[in-house]
C-alpha positions, 0 to 999 in steps of 0.5 A, spaced: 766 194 742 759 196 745 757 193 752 750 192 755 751 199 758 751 202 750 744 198 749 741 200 756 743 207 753 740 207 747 733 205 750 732 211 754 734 215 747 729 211 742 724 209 748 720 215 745 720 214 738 720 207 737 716 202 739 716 196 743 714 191 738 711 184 740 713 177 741 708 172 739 707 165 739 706 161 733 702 155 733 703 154 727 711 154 725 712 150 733 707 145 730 711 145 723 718 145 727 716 142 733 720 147 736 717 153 741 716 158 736 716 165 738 716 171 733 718 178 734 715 182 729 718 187 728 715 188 722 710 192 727 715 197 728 715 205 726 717 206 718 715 197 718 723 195 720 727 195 726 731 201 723 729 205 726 732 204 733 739 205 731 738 211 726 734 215 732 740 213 736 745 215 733 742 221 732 741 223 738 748 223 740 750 229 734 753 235 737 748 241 736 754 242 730 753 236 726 746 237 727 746 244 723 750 241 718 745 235 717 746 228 715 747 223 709 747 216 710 746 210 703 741 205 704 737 199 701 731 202 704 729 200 711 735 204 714 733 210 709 727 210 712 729 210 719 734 216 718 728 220 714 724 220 720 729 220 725 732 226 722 725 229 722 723 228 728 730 231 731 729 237 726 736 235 723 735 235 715 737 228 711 740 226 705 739 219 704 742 215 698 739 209 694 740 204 689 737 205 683 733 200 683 731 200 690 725 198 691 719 203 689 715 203 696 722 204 700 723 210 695 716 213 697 716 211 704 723 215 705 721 221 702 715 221 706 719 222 712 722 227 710 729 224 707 731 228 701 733 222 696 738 220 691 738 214 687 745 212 685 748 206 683 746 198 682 746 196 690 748 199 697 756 199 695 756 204 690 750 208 694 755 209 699 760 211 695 756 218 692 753 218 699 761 219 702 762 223 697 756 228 699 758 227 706 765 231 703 762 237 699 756 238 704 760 237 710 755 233 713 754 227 718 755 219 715 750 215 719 752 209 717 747 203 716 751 199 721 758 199 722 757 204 727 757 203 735 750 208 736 747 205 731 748 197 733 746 199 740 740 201 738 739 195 734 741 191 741 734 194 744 731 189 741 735 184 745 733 187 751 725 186 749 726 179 747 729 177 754 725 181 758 719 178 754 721 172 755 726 170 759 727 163 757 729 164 750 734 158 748 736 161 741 735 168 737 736 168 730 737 173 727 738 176 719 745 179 716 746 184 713 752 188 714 752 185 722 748 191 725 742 187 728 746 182 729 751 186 733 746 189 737 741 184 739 747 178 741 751 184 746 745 185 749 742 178 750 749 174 751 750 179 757 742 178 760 744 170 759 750 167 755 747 161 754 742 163 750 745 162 742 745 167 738 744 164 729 746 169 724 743 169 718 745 171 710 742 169 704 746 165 700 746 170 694 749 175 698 753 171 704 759 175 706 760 172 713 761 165 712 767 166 709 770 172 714 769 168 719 773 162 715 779 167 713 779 171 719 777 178 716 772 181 712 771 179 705 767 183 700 763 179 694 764 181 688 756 182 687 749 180 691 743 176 688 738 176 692 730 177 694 732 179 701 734 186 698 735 189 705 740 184 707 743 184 700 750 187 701 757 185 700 760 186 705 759 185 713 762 191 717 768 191 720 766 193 727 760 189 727 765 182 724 768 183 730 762 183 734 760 177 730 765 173 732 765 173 739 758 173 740 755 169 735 755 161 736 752 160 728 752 163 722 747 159 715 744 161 709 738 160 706 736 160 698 732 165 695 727 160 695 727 158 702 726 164 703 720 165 699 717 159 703 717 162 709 714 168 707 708 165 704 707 161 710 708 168 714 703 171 710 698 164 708 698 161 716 701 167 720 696 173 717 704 177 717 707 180 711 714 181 711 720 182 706 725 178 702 730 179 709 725 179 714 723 172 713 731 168 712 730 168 720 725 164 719 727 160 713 733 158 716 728 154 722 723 152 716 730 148 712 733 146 718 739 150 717 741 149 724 740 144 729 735 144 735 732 140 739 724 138 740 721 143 744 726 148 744 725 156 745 727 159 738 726 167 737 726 169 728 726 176 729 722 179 723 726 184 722 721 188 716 716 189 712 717 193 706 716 189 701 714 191 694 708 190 691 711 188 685 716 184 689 711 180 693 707 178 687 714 175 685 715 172 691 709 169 693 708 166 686 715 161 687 713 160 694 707 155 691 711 153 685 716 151 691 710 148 695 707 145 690 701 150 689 703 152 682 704 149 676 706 151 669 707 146 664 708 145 655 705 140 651 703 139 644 696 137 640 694 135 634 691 141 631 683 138 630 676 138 635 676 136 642 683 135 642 684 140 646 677 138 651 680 132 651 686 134 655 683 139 659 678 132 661 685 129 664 687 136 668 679 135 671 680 128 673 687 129 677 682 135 680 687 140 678 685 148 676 686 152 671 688 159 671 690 160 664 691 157 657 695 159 652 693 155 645 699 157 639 698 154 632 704 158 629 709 156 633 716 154 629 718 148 634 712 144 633 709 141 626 704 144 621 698 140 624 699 140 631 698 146 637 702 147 643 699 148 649 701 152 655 697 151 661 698 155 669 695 150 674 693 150 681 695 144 684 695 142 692 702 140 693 708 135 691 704 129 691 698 131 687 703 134 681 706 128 681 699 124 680 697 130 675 704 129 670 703 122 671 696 121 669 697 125 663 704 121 661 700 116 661 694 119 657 700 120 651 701 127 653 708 129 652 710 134 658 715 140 660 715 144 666 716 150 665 716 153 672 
């Protein structure tokens, strides 16, 4: 099990290559929370994700060997991008394996930094297994994603900036994957201060650790459904479960809509854009998925901001439809003039926008006179859906929302 002596180690070893990344408060999260909100943003760290501090140590501790030989590791993207560059930096070649459906600006990014990528598999399990199986036949090093001691301490530095930013910290909550980041940050704050709580985070679509910790050994999912893709594995590791069950006080989930959530108000109030497993952090202190008190010092770390476009755009739309921004509804006319003017005047009068309408006379569920309608919705919030639905019920509107 890692110490604060590997962590310290490891800083002197990735303080060239990565950076020291910010802690900022937020006025806006403490005064939605009545928390003390500080977020780390690692989302501002080199290749956009914390990775990079495990790969860059892990790296640097080959023997001139192994670096001959180079390495292969699997990824969902951030730990690919983190080995590319830190391989390259080092002048080691990498191989880095990625599931097929990884998100296309991670796969990019990879090969940008050098990183020879395959695609393989539909997630990270399967990717590692012909990761493993090229380790065999070309003879190179496995970096793995996280159950590794170099690649936890390096994760832990993060830690170390934390209570050194700011050394009344009362939690940490931090995003779980396989458990490497989580490892690495609780060793290093529990030995600064072992009062601090440490929170570990999982989506819901992909929360191994719970369970683990209920049977008491490590247990894998059958599959992962999740928005959060650089935490979507089936399994935590088994050196870094351990470390989680010592030194981690809680472990929650959030749902891929909490998780949506917290990334729009990121992106809406905070001007931070993060991905899927950088805002369950957040997320988890938005939905209140742990107990604090007022005023109490909490640190998310936003653990990474490659987020794809086409991703994004998904997101963000189920963040306003869960905050009731948006609104998608069905409803039936009479097909004949002013019919349509007619329920667009009640739309008006309740203030709503619209943004499209969709009118089909030739739809088999309806009657040969009537028209169905298809209406998207700018709306400002739970309330004014309601009034709108109501004020159009009222109208003799039958309504079906669809999202």
């Amino acid at each position: 099990m890692i110490d604060l002596d590997d962590v310290l180690a490891a800083r002197e070893r990735v303080a060239e290559t990565a950076r020291h990344t910010p802690l900022d408060y937020s006025h806006t999260v403490s005064e939605m929370t009545g928390a003390d909100v500080h977020l780390k943003l690692e989302t501002f760290q080199r290749t956009g994700a914390f990775k990079i501090r495990g790969a860059t140590n892990r790296i640097a501790t080959l023997s001139a060997a192994e670096q001959e030989a180079g390495v292969v590791t699997a990824s969902a993207g951030n730990h690919a991008q983190g080995v590319a560059l830190a391989a390259t930096r080092a002048g080691v070649d990498a191989t880095v394996v990625m599931p097929e459906h990884a998100p296309v600006a991670k796969v990019k990014a990879t090969r940008g930094y050098g990183g020879r990528v395959v695609l393989h598999g539909d997630d990270y399990a399967e990717a590692a297994e012909r990761a493993h199986e090229i380790e065999r036949e070309e003879g190179r090093t496995y970096v793995h994603a996280f159950d590794d001691p170099m690649v936890m301490a390096g994760q832990g530095t993060i830690g170390l900036e934390v209570m050194e930013d700011l050394p009344g910290t009362e939690t940490v909550v931090v995003p779980i994957g396989g458990g490497g980041l989580i490892s690495g940050i609780a060793t290093a704050v529990k030995a600064k201060k072992p009062e601090v709580r440490v929170v570990g985070v999982q989506a819901e679509g992909a929360s191994s650790v719970a369970q683990s910790l209920e049977k008491g050994e490590v247990v894998e999912r059958d599959a992962v459904e999740t928005i959060a893709d650089g935490i979507a594995t089936r399994r935590v590791g088994e050196l870094t479960f351990e470390v989680i069950r010592e030194r981690v006080d809680e472990v929650v989930t959030v749902s891929d809509d909490e998780t949506a959530v917290a990334l729009t108000t990121l992106l809406e109030r905070g001007k931070t854009l993060v991905e899927g497993a950088g805002a369950v952090a957040l997320a988890a202190l938005l939905a209140e998925r742990f107990d604090y008190a007022d005023g109490e010092t909490v640190v998310p770390c936003l653990c990474g901001g490659n987020i794809d476009l086409n991703v994004l755009t998904t997101v963000i739309m189920r963040g306003l439809v869960e905050t009731g921004r948006y609104l998608r509804l069905r409803t039936v006319l009479k097909d004949r003039p002013g019919e349509l003017e007619r329920l667009v005047e009640v739309i008006s009068t309740h203030r709503a926008n619209i943004y499209a309408i969709e009118h089909d006379r030739a739809s088999r569920d309806i009657a040969m006179n009537d028209a169905e309608v298809e209406l998207d919705l700018e709306t400002r919030g739970h309330d004014h859906v309601e009034a709108l639905l109501d004020g159009l019920r009222e109208a003799g509107y039958e309504v079906e929302v669809l999202v």
